[in-house]
C-alpha positions in Angstrom: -14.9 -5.2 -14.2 -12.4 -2.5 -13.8 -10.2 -2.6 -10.8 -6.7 -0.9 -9.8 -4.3 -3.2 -7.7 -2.2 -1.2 -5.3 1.4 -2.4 -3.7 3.7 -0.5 -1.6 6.5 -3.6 -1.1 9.3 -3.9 1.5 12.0 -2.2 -0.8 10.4 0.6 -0.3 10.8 2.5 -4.1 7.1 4.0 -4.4 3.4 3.3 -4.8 2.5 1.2 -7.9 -0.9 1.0 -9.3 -2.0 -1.6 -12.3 -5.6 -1.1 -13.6 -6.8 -4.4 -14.9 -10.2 -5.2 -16.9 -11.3 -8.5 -16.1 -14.2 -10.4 -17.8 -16.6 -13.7 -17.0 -17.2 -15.4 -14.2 -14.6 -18.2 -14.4 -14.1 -20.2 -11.1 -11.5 -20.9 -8.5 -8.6 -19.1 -10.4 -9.1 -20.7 -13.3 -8.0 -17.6 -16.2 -10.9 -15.3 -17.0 -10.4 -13.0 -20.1 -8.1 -10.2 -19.1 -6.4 -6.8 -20.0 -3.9 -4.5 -18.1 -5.0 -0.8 -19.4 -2.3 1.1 -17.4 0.4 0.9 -14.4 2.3 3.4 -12.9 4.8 3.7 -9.7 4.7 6.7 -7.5 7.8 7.1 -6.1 8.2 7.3 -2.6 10.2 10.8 -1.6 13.0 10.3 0.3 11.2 12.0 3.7 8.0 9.5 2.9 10.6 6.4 2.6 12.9 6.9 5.6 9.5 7.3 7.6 8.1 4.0 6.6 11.4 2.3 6.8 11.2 3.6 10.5 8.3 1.8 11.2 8.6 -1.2 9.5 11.8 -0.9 12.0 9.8 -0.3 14.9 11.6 2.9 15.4 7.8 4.8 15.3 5.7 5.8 18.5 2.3 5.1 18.4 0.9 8.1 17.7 3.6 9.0 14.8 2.3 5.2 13.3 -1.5 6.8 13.7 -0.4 9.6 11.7 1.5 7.4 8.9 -1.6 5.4 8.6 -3.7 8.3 7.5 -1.1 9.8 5.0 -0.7 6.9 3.6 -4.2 6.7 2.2 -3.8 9.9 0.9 -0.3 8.4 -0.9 -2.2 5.7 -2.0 -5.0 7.7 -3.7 -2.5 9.8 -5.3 -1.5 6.2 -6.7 -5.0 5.4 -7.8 -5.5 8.7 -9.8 -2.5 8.6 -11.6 -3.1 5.2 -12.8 -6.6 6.2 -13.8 -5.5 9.3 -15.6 -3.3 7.7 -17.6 -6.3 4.9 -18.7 -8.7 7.8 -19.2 -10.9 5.7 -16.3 -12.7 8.2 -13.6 -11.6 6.5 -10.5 -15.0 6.6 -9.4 -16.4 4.0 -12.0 -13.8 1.9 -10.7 -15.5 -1.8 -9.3 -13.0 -1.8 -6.4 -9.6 -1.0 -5.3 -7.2 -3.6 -3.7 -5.0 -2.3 -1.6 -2.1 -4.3 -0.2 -0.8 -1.2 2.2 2.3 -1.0 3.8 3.3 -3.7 5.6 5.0 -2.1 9.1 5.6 -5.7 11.2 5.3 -9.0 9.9 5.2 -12.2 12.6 4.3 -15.7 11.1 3.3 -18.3 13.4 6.5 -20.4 14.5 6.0 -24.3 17.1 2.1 -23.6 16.7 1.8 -20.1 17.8 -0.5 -17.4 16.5 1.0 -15.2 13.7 0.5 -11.2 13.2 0.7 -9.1 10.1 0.1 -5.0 10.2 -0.3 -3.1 6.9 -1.0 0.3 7.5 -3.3 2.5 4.6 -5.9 3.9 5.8 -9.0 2.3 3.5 -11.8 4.7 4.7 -9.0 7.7 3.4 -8.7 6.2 0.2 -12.4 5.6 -0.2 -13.1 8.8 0.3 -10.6 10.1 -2.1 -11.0 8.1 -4.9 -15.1 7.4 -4.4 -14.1 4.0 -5.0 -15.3 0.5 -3.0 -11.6 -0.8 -1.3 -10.7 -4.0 -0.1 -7.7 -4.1 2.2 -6.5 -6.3 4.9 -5.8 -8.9 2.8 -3.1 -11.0 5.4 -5.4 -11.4 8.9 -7.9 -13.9 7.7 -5.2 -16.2 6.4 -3.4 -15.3 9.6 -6.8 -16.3 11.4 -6.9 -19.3 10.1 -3.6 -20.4 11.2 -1.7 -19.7 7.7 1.2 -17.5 7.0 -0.4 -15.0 5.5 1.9 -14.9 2.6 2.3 -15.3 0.1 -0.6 -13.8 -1.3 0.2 -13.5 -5.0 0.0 -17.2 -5.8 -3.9 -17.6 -6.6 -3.5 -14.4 -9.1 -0.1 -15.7 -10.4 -2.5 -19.0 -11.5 -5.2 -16.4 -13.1 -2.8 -14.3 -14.9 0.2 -16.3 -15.9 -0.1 -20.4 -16.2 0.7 -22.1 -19.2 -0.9 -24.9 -20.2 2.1 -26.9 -21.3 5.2 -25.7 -18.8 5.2 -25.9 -15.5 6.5 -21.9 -14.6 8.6 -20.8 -11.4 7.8 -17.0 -11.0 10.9 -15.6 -9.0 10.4 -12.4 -6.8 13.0 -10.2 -6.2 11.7 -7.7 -4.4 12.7 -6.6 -0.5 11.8 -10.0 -0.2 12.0 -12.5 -2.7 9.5 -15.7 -2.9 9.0 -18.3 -5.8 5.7 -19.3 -7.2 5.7 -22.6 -8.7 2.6 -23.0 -11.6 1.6 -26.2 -12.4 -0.2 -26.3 -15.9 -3.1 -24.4 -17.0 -6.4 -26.4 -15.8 -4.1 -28.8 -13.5 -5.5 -29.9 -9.9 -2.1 -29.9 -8.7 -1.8 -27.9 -5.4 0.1 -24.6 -6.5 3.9 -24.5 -4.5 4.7 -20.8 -3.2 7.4 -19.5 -0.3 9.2 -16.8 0.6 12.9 -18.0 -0.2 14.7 -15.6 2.0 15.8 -11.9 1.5 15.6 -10.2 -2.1 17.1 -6.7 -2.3 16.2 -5.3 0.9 20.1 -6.2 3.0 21.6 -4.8 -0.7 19.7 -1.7 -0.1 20.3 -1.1 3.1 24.2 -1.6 2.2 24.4 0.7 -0.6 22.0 3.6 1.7 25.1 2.8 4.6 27.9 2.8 2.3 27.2 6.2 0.2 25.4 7.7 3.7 22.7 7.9 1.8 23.8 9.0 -1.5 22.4 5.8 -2.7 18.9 3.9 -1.8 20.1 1.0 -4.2 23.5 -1.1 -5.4 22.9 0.7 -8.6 23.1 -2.0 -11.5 25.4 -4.1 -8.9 28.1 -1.9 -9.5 29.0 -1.9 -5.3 29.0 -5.4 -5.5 30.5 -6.1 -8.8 33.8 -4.1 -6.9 34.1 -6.6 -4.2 34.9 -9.9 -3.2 32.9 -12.3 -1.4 33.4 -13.5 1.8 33.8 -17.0 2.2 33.2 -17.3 6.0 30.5 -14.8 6.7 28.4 -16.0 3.6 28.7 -19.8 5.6 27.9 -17.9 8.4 24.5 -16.3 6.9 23.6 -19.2 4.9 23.3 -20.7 8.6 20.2 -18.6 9.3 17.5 -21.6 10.9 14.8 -19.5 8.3 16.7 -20.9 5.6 16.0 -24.6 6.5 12.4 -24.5 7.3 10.5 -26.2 4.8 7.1 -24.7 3.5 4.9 -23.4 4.2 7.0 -20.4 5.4 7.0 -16.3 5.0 9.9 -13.7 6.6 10.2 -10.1 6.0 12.4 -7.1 7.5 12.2 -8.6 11.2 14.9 -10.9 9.8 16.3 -9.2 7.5 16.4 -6.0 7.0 18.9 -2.8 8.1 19.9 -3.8 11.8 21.3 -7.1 10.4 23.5 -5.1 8.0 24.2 -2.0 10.8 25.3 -5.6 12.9 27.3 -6.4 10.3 29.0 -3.3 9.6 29.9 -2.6 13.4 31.6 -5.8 13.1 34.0 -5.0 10.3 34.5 -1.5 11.5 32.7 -0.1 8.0 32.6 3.9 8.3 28.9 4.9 6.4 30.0 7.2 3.5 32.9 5.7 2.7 32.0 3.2 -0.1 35.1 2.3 -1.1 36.4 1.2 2.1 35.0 -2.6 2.5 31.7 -1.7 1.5 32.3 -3.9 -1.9 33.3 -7.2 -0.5 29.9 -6.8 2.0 27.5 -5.9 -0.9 29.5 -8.9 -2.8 28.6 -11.3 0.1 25.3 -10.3 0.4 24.7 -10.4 -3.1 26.2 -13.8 -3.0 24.1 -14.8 0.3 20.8 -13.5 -1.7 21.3 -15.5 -4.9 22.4 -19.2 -2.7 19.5 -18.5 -0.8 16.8 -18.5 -3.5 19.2 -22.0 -5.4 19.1 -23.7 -1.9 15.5 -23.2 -2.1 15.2 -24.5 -6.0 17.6 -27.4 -5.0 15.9 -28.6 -1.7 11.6 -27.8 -3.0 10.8 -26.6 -6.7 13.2 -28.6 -8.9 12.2 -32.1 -7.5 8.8 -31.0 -8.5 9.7 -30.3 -11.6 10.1 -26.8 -13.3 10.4 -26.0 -17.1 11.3 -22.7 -17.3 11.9 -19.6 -14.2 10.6 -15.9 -14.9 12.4 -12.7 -12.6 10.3 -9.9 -11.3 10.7 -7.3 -8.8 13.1 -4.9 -8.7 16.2 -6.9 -8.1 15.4 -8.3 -11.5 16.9 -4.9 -12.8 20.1 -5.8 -10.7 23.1 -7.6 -13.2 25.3 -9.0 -10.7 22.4 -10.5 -8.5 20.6 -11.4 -11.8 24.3 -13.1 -13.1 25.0 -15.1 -9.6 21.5 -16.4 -9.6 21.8 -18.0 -13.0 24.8 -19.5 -12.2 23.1 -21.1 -8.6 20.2 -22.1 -11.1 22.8 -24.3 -13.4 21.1 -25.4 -16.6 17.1 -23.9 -15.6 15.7 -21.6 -18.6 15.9 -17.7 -16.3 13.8 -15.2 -18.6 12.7 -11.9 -18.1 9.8 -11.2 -16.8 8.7 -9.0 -19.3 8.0 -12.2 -21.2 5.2 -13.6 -19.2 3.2 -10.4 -21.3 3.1 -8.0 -18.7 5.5 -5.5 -17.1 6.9 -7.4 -14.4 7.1 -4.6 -12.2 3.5 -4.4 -12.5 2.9 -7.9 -11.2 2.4 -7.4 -7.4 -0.1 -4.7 -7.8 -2.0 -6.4 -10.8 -2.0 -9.1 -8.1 -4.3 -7.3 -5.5 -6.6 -6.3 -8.4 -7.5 -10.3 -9.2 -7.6 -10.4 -5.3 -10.0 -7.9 -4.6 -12.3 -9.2 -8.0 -12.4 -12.5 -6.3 -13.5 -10.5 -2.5 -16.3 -9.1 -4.7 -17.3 -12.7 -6.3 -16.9 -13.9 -2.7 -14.1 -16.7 -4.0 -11.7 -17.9 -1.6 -8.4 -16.4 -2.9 -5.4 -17.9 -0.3 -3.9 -20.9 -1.3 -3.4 -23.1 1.8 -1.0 -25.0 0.5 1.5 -21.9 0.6 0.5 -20.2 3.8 -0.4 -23.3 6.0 -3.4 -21.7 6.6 -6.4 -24.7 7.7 -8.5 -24.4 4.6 -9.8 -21.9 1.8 -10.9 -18.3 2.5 -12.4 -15.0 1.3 -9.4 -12.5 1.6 -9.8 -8.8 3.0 -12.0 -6.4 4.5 -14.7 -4.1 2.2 -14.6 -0.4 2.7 -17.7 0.8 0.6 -17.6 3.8 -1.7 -18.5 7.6 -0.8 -21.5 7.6 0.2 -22.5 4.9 1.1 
């Protein structure tokens, strides 16, 4: 089967696309011969971005939401035959899309309560597009069934990257960051996957305040590498009750995101545009805060069940000072690259939604109830069928 994986994450940078060949008819996750023919990342144009970032900050109305929806299949089809161009694939002979969408509000169930999830995407709009079957909607039956819904990239993390001598922590470092623990290849052992805390999205939304914009990222940590951490707000932070829930757990912009930073900011009288001006020692903190979040994590859950070696993804994988102060908060751990698990890492998220739409189609439970809480195995997403049908 041929399938493209589609991912537009919480930081926000663009669409990206991974076409993946997948043979047999292996069960429950265990590897099936594979390929990755192509992947791609449509960037997101500043206009497209800021309007996302508005709604994922509840700053949309209802109707300008209803509109977003509707481009963004269009954005997302763009995504789809760019990705097939460059495999030489027609987009049509595709065996399905999975589409992750945008995710706009994220609300996992806290004391017992019900949780909510939105991605907006319009599936029908990128069906008709592309003339390909979609699944989408990956989150509400998890939700449904009492689980998190997230994180979703475990059960294709098992397909595409266990070893079957090394027990592998994938690290995240995306808006969000979250950890994947793999036992070995062909284990029984119930996969361990969270959301640790926050990944690049409070660095991003610094460097956007400090430069006014200038900047939608701490460009190779330089901000950050300029400053000095403070010791009081980091305690401060690090005091977040997220941070000491154990898993099953997910978070996302709600908690942190821009108005925590814009909070922050007031509070130490930062003028936006003026980088210079205590802008550093904030980005250092929260580069600082990002790192101790995803060690405490390590510390309190993966390393007493025992991890060989950890692999970075996402884009704050590209960043050096985050990258240097989570080694040191990982101590003696072997951190790699991701590029060494055999794919490009930034291609893992959307390679992701291509295993979990080929297990929607195989009608294989594809959450891992272990990581989302959820009360027992389940068929992820809604079909959309092609063109014409």
């Amino acid at each position: 089967m041929k399938l493209v994986g589609l991912m537009s994450g919480t930081s926000l940078d663009g669409i990206d696309a991974a076409l993946l060949e997948i043979g047999g008819s292996t069960a429950s996750g265990v590897s099936a011969p594979w390929e990755l023919l192509a992947f791609v990342t449509v960037p997101h144009a500043e206009g497209r971005r800021e309007r996302l970032r508005a709604a994922a900050e509840d700053r949309l109305t209802t109707s300008a939401l209803c509109r977003l929806h509707v481009e963004l299949g269009h954005w997302l089809a763009d995504g789809v035959e760019a990705v097939c161009r460059r495999a030489g694939v027609a987009p049509g002979a595709l065996e399905a899309v999975g589409s992750h969408g945008q995710t706009v509000w994220h609300d996992p169930p806290v004391g017992g309560g019900e949780g909510a999830s939105l991605q907006i995407g319009s599936a029908a709009v990128l069906a008709e597009r592309t003339g390909a079957p979609i699944v989408s909607d990956f989150r509400a039956r998890d939700l449904a069934a009492g689980g998190e819904g997230a994180p979703l990239v475990p059960f294709a993390d098992r397909f595409l990257f266990s070893a079957p001598d090394r027990r592998r922590a994938l690290q995240n470092l995306g808006g969000m960051a979250n950890v994947t623990l793999l036992p070995p290849l062909g284990s029984d052992e119930a996969i361990l996957a969270f959301d640790t805390g926050p990944g690049v999205v409070l660095l991003d939304a610094a460097a956007r305040m400090a430069t006014a914009g200038r900047l939608s990222c701490d460009e190779d940590g330089r901000l950050a590498a300029m400053g000095a951490v403070d010791g009081r707000l980091l305690e401060a932070l690090l005091g977040t009750p997220f941070l000491d829930r154990p898993p099953p757990r997910s978070t996302g912009r709600e908690l942190f995101g821009t108005p925590l930073v814009a909070r922050l900011a007031r509070e130490r009288e930062l003028v936006e545009g003026l980088p210079e001006e205590g802008w550093p020692d904030l980005l250092a903190t929260l580069t600082a805060f990002t790192a101790r979040t995803v060690g405490d994590a390590y510390r309190r859950w993966v390393v007493p069940r025992g991890v060989d070696e950890v692999f970075l993804t996402g884009g704050g994988a590209h960043n050096p000072a985050l990258v240097r102060a989570l080694g040191a908060e990982l101590g003696t751990l072997p951190v790699r690259p991701g590029r060494e698990l055999g794919m490009d890492p930034d291609a893992r998220e959307a390679a992701a939604f291509a295993v979990l739409a080929w297990a929607h189609l195989r009608g294989e439970p594809a959450n891992v109830p272990a990581a989302t809480g959820a009360r027992g195995p389940r068929v992820l997403g809604s079909f959309t069928p092609r063109a014409g049908s």
